[in-house]
Structure formats: C-alpha cells, structure tokens
C-alpha positions in Angstrom: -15.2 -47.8 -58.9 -12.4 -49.0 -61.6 -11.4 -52.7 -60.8 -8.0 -53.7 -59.9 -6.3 -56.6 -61.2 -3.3 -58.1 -58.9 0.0 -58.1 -59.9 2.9 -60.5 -58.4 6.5 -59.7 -57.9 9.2 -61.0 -57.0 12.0 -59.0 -55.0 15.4 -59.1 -53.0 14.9 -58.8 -49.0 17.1 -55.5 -49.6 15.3 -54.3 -53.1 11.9 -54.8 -50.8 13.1 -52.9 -48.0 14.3 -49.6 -49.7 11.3 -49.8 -51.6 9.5 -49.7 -48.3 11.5 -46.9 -46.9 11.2 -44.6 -50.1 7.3 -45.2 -49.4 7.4 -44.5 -46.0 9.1 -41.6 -46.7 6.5 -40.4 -49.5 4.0 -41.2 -46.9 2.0 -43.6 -49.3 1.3 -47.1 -49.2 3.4 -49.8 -51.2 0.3 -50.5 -53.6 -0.1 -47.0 -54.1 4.0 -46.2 -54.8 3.7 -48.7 -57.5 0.7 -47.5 -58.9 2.1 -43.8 -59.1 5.2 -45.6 -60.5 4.1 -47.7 -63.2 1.5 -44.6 -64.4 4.7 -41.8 -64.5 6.5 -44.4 -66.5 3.7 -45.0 -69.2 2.9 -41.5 -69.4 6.2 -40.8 -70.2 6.2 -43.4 -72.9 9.6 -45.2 -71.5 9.9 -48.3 -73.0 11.1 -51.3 -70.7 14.4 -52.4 -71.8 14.9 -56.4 -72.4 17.1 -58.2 -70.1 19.8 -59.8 -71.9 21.0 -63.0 -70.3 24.0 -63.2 -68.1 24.4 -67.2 -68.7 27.0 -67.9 -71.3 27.4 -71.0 -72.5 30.9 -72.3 -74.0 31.4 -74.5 -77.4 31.8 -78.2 -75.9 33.5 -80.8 -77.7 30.9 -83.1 -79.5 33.2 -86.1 -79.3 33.3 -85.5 -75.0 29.3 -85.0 -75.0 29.1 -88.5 -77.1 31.9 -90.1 -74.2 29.8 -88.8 -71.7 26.3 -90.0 -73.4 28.2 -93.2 -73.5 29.0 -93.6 -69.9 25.4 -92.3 -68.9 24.2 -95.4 -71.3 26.1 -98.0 -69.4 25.3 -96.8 -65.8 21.4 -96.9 -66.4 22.2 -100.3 -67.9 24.1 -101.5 -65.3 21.2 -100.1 -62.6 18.7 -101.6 -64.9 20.3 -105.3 -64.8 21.4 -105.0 -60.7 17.6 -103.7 -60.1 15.8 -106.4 -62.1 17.2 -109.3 -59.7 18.7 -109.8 -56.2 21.8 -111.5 -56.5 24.6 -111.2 -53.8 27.1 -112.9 -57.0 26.3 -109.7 -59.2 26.3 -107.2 -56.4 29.8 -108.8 -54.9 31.4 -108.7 -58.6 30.0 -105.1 -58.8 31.6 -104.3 -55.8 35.1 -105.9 -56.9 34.5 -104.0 -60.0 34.1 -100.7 -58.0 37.3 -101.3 -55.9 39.7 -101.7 -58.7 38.3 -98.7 -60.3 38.5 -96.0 -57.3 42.2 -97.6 -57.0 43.5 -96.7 -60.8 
C-alpha cells in the first residue's frame, strides 16, 4: 500500500463549499477529488501559473520618510525619559505640552 503524505490548504468558506458540492455531485470523497485533480493536471503536463502580486507600492518622498523617522525618534525618546522616572512635574509639563499641541 503506497503511503500518503498530507497536504494543507487553505480556502474561502464559499471556494470550500462548491468544492464540496462538485464532489458530492461526482459521488467521491474530498481527498479523493483532489487526488483525481492534481493527477489529471500533471498528466496533462499544465504548468501552475505564478501569482503575480496585487500590492503596489507608490514612490514616497525620501525627505517625508526621514520627517517621519524623525518624529518616531523623538516619541521613543520622550517614552524612554517619562518611563525611566515617576515625576508628576514631567508628566504635568507633558500634559501642557500635549494641550497646546491638539489646539494648533
């Protein structure tokens, strides 16, 4: 008896449930459908075609990424300094800071 090696996929709730149907319908068993599947399709020598990504990425300015990278710089510094001591002065001041900001 050959063995069988287990393969994992991945599927939509809809992909899944058609593929049961069209098995149903064949009267076989999912396992089996795939089997039948994947052998029709190598003995017919089809290749499988290579997704091509659907993400696209624009050009961003490399003057806003450094801005950006700035900013990111000066909040982990600021989190460092508040988190390395418990003072109600700096925390109060913060605050201040804060208000005046969210008002511009």
């Amino acid at each position: 008896m050959p063995k069988y090696k287990q393969v994992k996929i991945n599927l939509k709730e809809e992909d899944y449930e058609r593929l049961v149907e069209v098995a149903k319908r064949d009267n076989v068993t999912l396992a089996e459908f795939f089997r039948l599947s994947v052998d029709i399709n190598i003995d017919n020598n089809l290749k499988i075609k290579k997704l091509k990504s659907k993400i696209f990425y624009k050009q961003t300015n490399p003057h806003l990424l450094y801005e950006v990278h700035k900013i990111g710089l000066d909040i982990h510094q600021v989190a460092k300094h508040l988190n390395s001591s418990k003072d109600d002065l700096k925390l109060q001041t913060l605050y201040s800071i804060y208000e005046k900001v969210m008002s511009l």
